[in-house]
VMD Tcl script that builds the backbone (N, CA, C; Angstrom):
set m [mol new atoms 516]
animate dup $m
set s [atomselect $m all]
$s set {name element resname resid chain x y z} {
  {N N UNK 1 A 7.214 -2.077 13.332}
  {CA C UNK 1 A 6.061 -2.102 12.464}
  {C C UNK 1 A 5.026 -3.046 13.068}
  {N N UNK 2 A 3.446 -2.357 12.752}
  {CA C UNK 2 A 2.723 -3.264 13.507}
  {C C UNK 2 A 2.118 -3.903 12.541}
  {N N UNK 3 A 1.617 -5.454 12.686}
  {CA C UNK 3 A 1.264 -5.923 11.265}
  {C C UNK 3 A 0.030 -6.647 12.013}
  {N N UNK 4 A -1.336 -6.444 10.905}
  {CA C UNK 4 A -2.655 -6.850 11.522}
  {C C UNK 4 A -3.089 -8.414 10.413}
  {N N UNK 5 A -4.104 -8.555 10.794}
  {CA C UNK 5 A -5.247 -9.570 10.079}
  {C C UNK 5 A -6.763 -8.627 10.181}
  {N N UNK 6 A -6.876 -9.413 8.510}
  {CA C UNK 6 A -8.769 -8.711 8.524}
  {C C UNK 6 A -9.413 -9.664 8.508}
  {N N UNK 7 A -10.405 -9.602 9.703}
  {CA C UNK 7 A -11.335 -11.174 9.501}
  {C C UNK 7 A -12.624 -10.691 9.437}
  {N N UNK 8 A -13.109 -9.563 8.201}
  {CA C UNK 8 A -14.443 -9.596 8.223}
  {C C UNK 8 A -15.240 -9.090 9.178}
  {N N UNK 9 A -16.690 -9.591 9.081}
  {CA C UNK 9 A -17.379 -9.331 10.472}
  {C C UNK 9 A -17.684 -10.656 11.341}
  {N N UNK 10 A -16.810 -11.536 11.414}
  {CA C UNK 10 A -16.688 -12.487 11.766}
  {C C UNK 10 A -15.819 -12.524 13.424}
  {N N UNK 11 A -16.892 -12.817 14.358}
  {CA C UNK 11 A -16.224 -12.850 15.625}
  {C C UNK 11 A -15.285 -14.324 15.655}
  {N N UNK 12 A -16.140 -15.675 15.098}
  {CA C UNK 12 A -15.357 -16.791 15.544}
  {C C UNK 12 A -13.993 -16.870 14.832}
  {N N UNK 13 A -13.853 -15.916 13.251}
  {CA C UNK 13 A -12.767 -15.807 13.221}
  {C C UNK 13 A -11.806 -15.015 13.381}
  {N N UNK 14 A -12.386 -14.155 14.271}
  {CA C UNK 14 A -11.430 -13.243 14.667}
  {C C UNK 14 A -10.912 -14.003 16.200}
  {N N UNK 15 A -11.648 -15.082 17.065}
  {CA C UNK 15 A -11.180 -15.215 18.162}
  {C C UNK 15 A -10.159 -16.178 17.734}
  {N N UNK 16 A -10.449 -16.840 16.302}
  {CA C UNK 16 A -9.504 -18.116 15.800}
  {C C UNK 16 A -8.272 -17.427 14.985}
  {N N UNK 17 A -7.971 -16.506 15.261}
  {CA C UNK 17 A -6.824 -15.396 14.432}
  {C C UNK 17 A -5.841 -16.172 15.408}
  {N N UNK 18 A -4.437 -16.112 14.573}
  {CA C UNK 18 A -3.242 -15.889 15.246}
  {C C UNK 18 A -3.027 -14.957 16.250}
  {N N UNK 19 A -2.180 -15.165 17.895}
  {CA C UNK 19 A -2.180 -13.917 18.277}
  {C C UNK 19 A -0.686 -13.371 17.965}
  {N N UNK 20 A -0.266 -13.799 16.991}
  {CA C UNK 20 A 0.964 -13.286 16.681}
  {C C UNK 20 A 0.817 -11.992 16.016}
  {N N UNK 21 A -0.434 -11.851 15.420}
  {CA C UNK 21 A -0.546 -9.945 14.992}
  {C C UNK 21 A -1.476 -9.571 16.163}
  {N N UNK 22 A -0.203 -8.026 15.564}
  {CA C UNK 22 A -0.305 -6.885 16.348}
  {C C UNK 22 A -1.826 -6.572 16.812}
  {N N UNK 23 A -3.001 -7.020 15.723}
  {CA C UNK 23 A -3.942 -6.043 15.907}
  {C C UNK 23 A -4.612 -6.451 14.841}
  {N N UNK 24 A -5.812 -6.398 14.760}
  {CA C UNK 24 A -6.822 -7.276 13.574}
  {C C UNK 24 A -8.404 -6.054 13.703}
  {N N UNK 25 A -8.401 -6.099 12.427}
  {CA C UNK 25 A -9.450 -5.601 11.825}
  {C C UNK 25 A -10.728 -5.905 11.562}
  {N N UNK 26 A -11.713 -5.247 11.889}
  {CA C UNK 26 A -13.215 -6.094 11.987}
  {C C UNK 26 A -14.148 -5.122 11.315}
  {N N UNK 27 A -14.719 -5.742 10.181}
  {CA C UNK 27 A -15.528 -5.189 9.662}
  {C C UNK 27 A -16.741 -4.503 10.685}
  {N N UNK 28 A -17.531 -4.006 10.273}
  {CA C UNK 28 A -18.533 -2.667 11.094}
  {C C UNK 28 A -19.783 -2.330 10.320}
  {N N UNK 29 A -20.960 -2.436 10.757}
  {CA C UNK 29 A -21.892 -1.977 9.961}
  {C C UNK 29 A -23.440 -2.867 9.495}
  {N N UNK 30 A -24.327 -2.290 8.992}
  {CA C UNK 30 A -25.130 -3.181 8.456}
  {C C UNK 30 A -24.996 -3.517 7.213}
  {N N UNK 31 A -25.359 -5.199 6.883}
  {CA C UNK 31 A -26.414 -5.742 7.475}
  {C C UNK 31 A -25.509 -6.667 8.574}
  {N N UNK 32 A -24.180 -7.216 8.456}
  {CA C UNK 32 A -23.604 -7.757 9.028}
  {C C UNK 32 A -23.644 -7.760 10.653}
  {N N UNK 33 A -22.079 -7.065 10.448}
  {CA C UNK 33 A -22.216 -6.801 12.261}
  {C C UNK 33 A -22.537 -5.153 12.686}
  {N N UNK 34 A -23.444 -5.274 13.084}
  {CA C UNK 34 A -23.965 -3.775 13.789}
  {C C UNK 34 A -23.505 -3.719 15.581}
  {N N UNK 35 A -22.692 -2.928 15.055}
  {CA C UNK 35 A -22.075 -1.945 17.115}
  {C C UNK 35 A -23.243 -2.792 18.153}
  {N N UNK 36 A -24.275 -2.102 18.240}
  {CA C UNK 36 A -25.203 -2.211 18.860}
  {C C UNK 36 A -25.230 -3.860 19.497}
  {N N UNK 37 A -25.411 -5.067 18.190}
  {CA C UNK 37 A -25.219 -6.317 18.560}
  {C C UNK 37 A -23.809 -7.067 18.995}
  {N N UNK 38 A -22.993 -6.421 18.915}
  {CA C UNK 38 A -21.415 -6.925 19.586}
  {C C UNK 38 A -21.421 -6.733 20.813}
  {N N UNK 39 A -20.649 -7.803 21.428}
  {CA C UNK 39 A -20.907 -8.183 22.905}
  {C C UNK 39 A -19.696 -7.177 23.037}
  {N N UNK 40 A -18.770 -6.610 23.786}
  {CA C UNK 40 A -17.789 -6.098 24.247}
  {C C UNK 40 A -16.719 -7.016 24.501}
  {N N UNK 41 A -17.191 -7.720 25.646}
  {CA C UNK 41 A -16.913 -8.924 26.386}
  {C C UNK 41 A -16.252 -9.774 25.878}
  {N N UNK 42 A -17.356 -10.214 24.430}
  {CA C UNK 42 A -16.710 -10.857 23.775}
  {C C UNK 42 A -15.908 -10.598 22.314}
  {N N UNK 43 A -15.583 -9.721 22.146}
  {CA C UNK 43 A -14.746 -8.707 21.291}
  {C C UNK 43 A -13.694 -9.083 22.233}
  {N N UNK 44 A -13.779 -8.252 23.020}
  {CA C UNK 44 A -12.320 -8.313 24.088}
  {C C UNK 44 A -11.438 -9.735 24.038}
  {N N UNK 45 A -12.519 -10.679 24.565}
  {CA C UNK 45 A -11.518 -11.959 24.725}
  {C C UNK 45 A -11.540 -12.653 23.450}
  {N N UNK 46 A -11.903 -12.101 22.462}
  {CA C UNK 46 A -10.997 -12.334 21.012}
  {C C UNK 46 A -10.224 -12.021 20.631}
  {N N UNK 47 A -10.049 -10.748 20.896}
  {CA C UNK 47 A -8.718 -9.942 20.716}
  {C C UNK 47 A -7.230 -10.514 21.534}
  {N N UNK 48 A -7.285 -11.373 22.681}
  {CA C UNK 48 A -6.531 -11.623 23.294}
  {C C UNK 48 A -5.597 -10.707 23.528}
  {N N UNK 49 A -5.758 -9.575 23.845}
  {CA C UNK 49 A -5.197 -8.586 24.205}
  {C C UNK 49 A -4.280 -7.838 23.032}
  {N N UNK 50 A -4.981 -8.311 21.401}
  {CA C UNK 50 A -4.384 -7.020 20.587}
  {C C UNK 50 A -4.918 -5.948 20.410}
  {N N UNK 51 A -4.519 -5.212 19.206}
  {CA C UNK 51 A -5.707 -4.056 19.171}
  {C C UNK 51 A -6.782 -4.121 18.424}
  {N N UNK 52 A -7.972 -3.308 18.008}
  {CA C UNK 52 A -8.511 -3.614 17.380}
  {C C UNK 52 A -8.986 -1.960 16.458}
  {N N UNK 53 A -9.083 -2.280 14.792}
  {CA C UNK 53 A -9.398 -1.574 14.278}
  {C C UNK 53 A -10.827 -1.932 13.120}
  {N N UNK 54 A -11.062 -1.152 13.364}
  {CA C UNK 54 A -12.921 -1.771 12.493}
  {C C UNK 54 A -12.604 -0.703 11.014}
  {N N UNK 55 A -13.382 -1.510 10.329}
  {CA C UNK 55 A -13.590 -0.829 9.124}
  {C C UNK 55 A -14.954 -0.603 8.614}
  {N N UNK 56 A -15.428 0.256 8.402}
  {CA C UNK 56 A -16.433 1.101 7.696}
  {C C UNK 56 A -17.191 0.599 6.902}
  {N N UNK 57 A -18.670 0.556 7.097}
  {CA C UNK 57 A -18.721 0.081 5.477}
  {C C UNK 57 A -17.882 0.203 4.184}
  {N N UNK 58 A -18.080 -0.861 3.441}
  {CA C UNK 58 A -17.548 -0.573 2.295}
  {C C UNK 58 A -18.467 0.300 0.862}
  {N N UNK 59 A -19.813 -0.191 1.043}
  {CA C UNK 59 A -20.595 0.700 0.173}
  {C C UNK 59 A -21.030 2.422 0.331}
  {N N UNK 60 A -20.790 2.310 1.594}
  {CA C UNK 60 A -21.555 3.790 1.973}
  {C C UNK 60 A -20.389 4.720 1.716}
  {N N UNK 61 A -21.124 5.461 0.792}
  {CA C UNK 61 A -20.540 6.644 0.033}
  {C C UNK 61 A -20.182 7.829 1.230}
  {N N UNK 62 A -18.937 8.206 1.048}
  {CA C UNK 62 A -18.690 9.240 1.587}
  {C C UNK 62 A -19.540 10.707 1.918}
  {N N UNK 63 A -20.447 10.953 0.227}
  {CA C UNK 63 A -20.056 12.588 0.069}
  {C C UNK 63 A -21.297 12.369 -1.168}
  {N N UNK 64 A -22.530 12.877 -0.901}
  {CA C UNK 64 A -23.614 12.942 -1.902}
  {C C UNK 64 A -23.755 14.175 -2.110}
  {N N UNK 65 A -25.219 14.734 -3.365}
  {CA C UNK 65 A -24.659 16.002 -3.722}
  {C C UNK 65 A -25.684 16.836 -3.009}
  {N N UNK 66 A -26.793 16.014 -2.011}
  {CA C UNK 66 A -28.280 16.042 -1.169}
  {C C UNK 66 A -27.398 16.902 0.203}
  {N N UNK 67 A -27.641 17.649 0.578}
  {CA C UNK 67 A -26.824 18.143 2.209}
  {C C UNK 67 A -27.691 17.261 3.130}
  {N N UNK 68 A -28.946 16.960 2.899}
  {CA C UNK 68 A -29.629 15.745 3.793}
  {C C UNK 68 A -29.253 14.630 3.929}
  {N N UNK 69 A -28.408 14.270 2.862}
  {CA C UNK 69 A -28.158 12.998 2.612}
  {C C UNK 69 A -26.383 12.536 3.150}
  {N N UNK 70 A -25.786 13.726 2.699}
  {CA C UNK 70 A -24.869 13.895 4.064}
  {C C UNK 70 A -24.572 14.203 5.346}
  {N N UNK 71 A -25.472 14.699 5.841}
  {CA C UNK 71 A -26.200 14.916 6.766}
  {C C UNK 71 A -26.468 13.274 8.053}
  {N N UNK 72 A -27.149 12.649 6.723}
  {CA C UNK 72 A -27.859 11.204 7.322}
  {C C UNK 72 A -26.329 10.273 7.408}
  {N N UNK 73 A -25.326 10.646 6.202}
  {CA C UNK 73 A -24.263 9.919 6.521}
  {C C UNK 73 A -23.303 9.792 7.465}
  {N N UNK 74 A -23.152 11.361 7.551}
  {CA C UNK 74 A -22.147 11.484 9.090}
  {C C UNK 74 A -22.819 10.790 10.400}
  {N N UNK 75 A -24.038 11.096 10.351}
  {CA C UNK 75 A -25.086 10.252 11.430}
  {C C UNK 75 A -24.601 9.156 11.464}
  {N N UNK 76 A -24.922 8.693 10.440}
  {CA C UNK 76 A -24.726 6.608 10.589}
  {C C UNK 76 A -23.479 6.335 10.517}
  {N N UNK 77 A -22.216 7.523 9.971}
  {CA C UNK 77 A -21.277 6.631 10.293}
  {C C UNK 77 A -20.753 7.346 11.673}
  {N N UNK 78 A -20.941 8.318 12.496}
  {CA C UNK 78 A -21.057 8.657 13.926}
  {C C UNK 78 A -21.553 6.867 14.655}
  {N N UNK 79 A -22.642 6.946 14.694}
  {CA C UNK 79 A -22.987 5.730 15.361}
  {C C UNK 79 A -22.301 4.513 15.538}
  {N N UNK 80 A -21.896 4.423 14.006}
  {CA C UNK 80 A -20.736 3.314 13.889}
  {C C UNK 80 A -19.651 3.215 14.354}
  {N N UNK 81 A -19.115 4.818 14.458}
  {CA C UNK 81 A -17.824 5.112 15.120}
  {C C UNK 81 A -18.423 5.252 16.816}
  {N N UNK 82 A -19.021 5.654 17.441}
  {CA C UNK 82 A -19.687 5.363 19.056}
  {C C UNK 82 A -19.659 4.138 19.415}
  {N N UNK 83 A -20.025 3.474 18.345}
  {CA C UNK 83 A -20.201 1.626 18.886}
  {C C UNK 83 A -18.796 1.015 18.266}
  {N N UNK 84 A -17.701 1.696 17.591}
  {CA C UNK 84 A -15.738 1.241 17.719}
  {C C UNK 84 A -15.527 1.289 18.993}
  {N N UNK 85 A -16.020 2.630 19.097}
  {CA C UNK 85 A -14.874 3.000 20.374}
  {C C UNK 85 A -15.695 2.172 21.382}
  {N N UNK 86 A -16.881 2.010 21.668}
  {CA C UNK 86 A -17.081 1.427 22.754}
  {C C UNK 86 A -16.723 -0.061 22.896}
  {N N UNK 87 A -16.627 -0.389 21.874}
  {CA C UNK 87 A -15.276 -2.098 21.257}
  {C C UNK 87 A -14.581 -2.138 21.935}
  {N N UNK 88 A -13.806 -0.624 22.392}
  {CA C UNK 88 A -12.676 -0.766 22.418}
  {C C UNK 88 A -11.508 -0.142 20.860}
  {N N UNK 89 A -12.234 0.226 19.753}
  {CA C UNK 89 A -11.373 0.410 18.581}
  {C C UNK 89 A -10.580 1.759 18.673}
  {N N UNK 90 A -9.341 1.126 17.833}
  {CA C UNK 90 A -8.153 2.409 17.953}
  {C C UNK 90 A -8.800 3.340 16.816}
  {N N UNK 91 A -8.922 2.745 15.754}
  {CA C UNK 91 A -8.649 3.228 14.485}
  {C C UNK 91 A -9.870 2.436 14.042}
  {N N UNK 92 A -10.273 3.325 13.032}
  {CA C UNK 92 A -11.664 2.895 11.958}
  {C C UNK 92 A -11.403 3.445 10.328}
  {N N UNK 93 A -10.989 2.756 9.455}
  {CA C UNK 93 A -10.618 2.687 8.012}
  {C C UNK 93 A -12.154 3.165 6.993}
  {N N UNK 94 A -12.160 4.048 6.561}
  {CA C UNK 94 A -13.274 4.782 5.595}
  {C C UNK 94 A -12.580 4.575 4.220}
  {N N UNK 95 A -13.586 4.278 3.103}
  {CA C UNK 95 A -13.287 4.326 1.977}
  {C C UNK 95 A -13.393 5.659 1.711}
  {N N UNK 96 A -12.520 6.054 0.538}
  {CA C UNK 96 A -12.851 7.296 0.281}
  {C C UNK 96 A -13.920 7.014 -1.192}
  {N N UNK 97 A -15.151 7.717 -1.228}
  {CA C UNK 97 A -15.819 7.621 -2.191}
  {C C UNK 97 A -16.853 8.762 -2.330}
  {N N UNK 98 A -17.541 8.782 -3.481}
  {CA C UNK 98 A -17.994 9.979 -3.689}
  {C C UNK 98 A -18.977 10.241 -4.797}
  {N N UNK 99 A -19.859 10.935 -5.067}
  {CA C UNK 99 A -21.239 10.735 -5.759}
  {C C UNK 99 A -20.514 11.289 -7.236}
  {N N UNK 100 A -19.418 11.979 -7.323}
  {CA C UNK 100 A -19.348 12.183 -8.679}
  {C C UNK 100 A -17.682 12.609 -8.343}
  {N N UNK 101 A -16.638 11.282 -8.571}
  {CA C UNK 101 A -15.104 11.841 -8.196}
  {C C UNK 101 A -14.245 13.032 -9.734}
  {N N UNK 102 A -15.303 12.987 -10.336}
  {CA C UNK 102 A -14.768 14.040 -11.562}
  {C C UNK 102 A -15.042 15.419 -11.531}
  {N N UNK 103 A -15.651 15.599 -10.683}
  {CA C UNK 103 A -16.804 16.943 -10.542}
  {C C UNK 103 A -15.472 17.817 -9.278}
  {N N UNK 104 A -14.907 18.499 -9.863}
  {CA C UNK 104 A -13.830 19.394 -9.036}
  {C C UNK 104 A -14.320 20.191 -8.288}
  {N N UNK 105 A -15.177 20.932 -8.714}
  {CA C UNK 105 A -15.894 21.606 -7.389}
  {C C UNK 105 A -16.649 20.908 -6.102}
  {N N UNK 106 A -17.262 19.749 -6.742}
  {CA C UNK 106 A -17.782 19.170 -5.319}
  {C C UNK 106 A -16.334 18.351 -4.523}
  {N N UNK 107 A -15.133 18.414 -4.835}
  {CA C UNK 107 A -14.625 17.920 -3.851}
  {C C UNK 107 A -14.425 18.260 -2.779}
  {N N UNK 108 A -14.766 19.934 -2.544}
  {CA C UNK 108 A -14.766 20.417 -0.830}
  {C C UNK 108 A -15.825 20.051 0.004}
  {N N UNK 109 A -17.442 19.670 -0.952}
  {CA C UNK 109 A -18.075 18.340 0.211}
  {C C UNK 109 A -17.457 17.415 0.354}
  {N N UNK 110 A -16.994 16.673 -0.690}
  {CA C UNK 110 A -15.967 15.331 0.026}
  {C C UNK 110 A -15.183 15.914 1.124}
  {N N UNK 111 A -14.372 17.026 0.603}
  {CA C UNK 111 A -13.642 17.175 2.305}
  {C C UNK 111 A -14.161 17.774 3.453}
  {N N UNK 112 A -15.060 18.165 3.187}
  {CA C UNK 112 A -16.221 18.626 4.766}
  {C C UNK 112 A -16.738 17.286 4.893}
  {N N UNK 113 A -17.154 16.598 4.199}
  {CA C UNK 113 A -17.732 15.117 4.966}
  {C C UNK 113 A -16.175 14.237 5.492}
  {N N UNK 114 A -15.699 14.196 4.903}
  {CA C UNK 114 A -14.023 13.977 5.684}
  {C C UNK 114 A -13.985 14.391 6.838}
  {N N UNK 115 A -13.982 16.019 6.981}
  {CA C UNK 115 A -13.610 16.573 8.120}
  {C C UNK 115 A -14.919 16.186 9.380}
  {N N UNK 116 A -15.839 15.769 8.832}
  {CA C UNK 116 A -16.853 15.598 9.927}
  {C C UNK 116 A -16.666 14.342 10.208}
  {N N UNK 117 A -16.843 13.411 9.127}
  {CA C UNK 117 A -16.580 12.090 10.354}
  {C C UNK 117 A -15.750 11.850 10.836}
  {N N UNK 118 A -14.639 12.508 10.795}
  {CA C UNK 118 A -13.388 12.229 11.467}
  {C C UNK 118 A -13.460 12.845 12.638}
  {N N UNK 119 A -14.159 14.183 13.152}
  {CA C UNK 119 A -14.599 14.807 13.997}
  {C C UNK 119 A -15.479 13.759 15.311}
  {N N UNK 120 A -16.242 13.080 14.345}
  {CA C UNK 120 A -17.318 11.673 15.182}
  {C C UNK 120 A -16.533 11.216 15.308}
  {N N UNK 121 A -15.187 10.445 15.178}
  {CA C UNK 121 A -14.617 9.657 15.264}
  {C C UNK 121 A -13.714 10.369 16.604}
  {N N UNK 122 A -13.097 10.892 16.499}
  {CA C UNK 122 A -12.266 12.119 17.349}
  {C C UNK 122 A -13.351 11.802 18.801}
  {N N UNK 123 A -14.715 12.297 18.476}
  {CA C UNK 123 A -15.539 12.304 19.986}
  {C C UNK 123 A -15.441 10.668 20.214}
  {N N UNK 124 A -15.978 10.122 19.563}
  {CA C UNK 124 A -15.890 8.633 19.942}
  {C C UNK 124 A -14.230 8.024 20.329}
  {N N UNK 125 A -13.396 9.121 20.217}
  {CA C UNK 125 A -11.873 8.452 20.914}
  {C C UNK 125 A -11.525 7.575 19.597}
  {N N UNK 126 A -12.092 7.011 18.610}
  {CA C UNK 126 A -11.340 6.456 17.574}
  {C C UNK 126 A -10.868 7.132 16.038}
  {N N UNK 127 A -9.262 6.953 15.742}
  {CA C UNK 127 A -9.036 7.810 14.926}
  {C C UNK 127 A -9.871 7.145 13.273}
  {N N UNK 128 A -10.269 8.230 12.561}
  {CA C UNK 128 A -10.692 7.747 11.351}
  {C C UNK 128 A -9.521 8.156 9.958}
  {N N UNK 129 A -9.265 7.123 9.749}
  {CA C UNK 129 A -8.208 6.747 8.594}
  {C C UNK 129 A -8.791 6.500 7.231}
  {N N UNK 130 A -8.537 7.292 6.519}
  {CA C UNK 130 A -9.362 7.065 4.931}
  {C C UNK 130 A -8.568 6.681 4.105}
  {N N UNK 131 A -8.985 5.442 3.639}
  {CA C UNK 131 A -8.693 4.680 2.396}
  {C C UNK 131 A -8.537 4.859 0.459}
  {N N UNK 132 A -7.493 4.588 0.324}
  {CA C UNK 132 A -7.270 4.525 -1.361}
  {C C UNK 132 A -7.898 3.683 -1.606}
  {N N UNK 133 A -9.056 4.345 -3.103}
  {CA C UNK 133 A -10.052 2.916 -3.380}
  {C C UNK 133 A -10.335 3.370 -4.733}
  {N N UNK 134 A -9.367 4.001 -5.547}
  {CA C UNK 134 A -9.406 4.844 -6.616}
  {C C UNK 134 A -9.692 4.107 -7.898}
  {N N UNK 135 A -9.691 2.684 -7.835}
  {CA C UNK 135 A -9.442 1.780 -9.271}
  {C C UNK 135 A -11.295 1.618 -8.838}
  {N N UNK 136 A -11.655 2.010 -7.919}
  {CA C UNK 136 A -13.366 1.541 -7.910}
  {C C UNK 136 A -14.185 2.564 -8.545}
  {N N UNK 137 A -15.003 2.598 -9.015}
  {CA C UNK 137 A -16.101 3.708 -9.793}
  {C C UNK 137 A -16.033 5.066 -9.403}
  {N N UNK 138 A -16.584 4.678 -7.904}
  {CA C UNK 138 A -17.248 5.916 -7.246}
  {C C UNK 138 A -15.513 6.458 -5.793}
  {N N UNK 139 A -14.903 6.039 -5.997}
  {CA C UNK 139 A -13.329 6.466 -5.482}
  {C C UNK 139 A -12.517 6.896 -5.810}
  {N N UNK 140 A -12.179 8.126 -5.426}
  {CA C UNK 140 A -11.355 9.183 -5.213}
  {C C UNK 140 A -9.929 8.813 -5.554}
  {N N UNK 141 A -9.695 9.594 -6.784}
  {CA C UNK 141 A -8.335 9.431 -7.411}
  {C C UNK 141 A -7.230 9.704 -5.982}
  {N N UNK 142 A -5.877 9.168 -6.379}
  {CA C UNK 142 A -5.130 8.953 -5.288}
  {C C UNK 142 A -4.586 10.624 -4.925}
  {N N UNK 143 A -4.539 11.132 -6.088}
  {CA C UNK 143 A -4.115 12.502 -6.354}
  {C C UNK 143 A -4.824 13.983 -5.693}
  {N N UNK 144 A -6.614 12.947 -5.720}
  {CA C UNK 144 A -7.064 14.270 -5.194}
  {C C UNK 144 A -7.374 14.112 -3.542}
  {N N UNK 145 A -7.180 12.942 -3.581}
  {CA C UNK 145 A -7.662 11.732 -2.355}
  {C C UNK 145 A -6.531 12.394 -0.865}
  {N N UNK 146 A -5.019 12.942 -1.792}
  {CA C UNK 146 A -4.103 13.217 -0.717}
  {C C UNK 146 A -4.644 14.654 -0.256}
  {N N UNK 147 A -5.366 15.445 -1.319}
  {CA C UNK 147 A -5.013 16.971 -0.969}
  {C C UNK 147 A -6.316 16.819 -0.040}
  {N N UNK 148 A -7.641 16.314 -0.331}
  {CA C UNK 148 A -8.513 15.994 0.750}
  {C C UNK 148 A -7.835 16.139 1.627}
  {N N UNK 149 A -7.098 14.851 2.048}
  {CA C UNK 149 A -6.549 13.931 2.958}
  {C C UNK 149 A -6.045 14.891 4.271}
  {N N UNK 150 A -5.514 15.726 3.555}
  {CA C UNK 150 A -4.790 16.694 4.024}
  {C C UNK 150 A -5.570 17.987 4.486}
  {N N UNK 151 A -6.121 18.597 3.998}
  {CA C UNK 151 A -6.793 19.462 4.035}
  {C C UNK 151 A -8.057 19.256 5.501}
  {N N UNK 152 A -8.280 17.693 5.634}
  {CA C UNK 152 A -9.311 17.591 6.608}
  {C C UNK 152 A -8.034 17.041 7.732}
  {N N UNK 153 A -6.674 16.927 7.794}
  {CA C UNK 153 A -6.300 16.685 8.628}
  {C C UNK 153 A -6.273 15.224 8.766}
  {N N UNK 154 A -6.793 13.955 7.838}
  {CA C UNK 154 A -6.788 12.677 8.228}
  {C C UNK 154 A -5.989 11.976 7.634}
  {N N UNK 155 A -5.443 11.191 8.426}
  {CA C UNK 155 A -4.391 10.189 7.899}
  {C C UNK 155 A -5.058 9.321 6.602}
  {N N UNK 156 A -4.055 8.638 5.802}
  {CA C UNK 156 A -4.368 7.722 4.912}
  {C C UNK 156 A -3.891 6.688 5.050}
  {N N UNK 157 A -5.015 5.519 4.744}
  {CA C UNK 157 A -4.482 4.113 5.115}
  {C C UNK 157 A -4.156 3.632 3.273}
  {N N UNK 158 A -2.691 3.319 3.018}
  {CA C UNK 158 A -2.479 3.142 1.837}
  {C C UNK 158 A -2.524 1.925 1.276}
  {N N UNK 159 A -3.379 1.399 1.093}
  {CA C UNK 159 A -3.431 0.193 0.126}
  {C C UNK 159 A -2.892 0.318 -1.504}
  {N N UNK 160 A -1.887 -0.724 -1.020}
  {CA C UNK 160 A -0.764 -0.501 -2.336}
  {C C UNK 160 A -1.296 -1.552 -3.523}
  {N N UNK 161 A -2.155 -2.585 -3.553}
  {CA C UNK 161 A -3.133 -3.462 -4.113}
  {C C UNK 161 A -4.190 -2.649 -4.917}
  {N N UNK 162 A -4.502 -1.669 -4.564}
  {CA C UNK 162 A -5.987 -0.618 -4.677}
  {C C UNK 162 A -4.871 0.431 -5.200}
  {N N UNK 163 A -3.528 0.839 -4.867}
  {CA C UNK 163 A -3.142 1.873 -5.715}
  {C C UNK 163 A -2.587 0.870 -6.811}
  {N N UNK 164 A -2.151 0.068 -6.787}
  {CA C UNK 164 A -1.502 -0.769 -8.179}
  {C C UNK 164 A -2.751 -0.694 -9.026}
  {N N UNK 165 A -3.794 -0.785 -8.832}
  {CA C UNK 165 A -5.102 -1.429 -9.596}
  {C C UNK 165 A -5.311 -0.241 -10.224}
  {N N UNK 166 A -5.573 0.903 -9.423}
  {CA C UNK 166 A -5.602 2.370 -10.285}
  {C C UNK 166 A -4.502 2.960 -11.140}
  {N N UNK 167 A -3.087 2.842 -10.513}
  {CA C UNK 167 A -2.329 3.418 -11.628}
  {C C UNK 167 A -0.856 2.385 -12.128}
  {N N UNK 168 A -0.880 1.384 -12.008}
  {CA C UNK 168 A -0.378 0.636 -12.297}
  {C C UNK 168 A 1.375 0.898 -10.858}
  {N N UNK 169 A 2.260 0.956 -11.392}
  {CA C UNK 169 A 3.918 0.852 -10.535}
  {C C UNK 169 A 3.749 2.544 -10.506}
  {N N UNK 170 A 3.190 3.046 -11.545}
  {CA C UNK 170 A 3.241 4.645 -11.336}
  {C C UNK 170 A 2.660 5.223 -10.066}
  {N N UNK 171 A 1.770 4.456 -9.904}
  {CA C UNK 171 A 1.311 4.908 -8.313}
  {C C UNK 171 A 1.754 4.796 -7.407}
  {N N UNK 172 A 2.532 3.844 -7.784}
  {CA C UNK 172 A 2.653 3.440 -5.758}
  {C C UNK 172 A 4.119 4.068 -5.765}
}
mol reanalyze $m
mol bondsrecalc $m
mol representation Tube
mol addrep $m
């Protein structure tokens, strides 16, 4: 089993991490840390030779009900995923979220926007892993979250904290 640390978008504490994990997680995105402004260089010799997996914004919605507006999302999170992989990132963690998670028919845009950024992610060489975030407003029950999950082919990163919060011991 590989076991990581999340240090945010924080380089000094990611170079001040233990190197006893496997592999540490770095936040991604604006306003924080944007691809574009990360040194490589110095990513690298923070990592001290673990791996590294970035995570996604946390606000940016998966799956709006605008096709422009998903459209603009796969874009920006493409970019985000171009500037992982050029990190160096294995893996990039997506919330799963969504402009209306009650609305049953729009969940096959949620899973076409699934299947596309994971596609950006795929070209950029980093796998995209979507997140249980179901106890939050705008996040995808765990229930419908798997058949997505599935349906676009992407793994799920299971946060058992975020499934306790949504369905109590029944969930997890």
């Amino acid at each position: 089993m590989d076991i990581g640390i999340t240090v945010g978008d924080d380089l000094d504490r990611l170079a001040a991490s233990s190197d006893r994990f496997d592999f540490c997680e770095l936040g991604l995105g604006e306003p924080t840390l944007v691809p574009e402004d990360a040194d490589p260089d110095r990513v690298a010799d923070a990592l001290c030779g673990r791996d590294l997996c970035v995570h996604l914004p946390y606000s940016q919605r998966l799956a709006s009900y605008a096709p422009e507006i998903n459209d603009a999302i796969v874009a920006y999170q493409r970019r985000l995923l171009d500037g992982a992989g050029d990190l160096g990132a294995s893996k990039a963690v997506l919330h799963a979220t969504s402009a209306d998670r009650d609305d049953v028919e729009f969940r096959e845009v949620a899973a076409d926007q699934l299947r596309r950024v994971a596609d950006a992610g795929r070209d950029a060489g980093v796998e995209v892993v979507v997140e249980n975030v179901g106890h939050q407003h705008e996040g995808l029950q765990l229930s419908v979250l798997a058949e997505i999950a599935e349906d676009a082919d992407v793994p799920i990163c299971f946060d058992v904290g975020h499934a306790y919060m949504e369905g109590g011991n029944k969930a997890i």
